[in-house]
N, C-alpha and C positions, 0 to 999 in steps of 0.2 A: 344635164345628166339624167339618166330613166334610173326608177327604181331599181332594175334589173342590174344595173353596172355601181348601183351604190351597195347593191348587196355585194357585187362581186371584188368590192372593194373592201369590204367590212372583211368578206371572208380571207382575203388575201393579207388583210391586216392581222385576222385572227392566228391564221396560219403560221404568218414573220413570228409573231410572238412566243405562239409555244414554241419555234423552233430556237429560238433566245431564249427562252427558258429550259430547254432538253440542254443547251450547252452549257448553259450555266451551272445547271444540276449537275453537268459529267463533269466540268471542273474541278469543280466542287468537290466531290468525289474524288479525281484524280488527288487534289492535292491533301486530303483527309488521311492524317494519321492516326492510324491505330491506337486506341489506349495502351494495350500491351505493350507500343515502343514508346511510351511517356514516359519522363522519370516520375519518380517516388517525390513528392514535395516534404523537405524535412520540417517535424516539428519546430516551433516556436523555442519548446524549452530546451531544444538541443541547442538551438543557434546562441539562444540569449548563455547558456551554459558556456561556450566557448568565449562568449563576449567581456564576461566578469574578471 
């Protein structure tokens, strides 16, 4: 194999990759909820309150 096709193999590898990494990003993103629709995590002392 020539220099020449070992680069164009690097580059072809380099290329697969971001393109694996841009999908993973949108994923990623698609599946990312908003803070705003989290719930509220209730305090310790409410809970232990109810539990007495």
């Amino acid at each position: 194999m020539t220099a020449d096709r070992e680069d164009r193999g690097e580059q072809i590898q380099a290329a697969e990759r971001e393109a694996a990494r841009q999908r993973i990003l949108a994923q990623a993103e698609a599946d990312r909820v908003p803070a705003e629709d989290t719930t509220r995590a209730v305090p310790d002392r409410r809970w232990r309150r109810g539990q007495q």
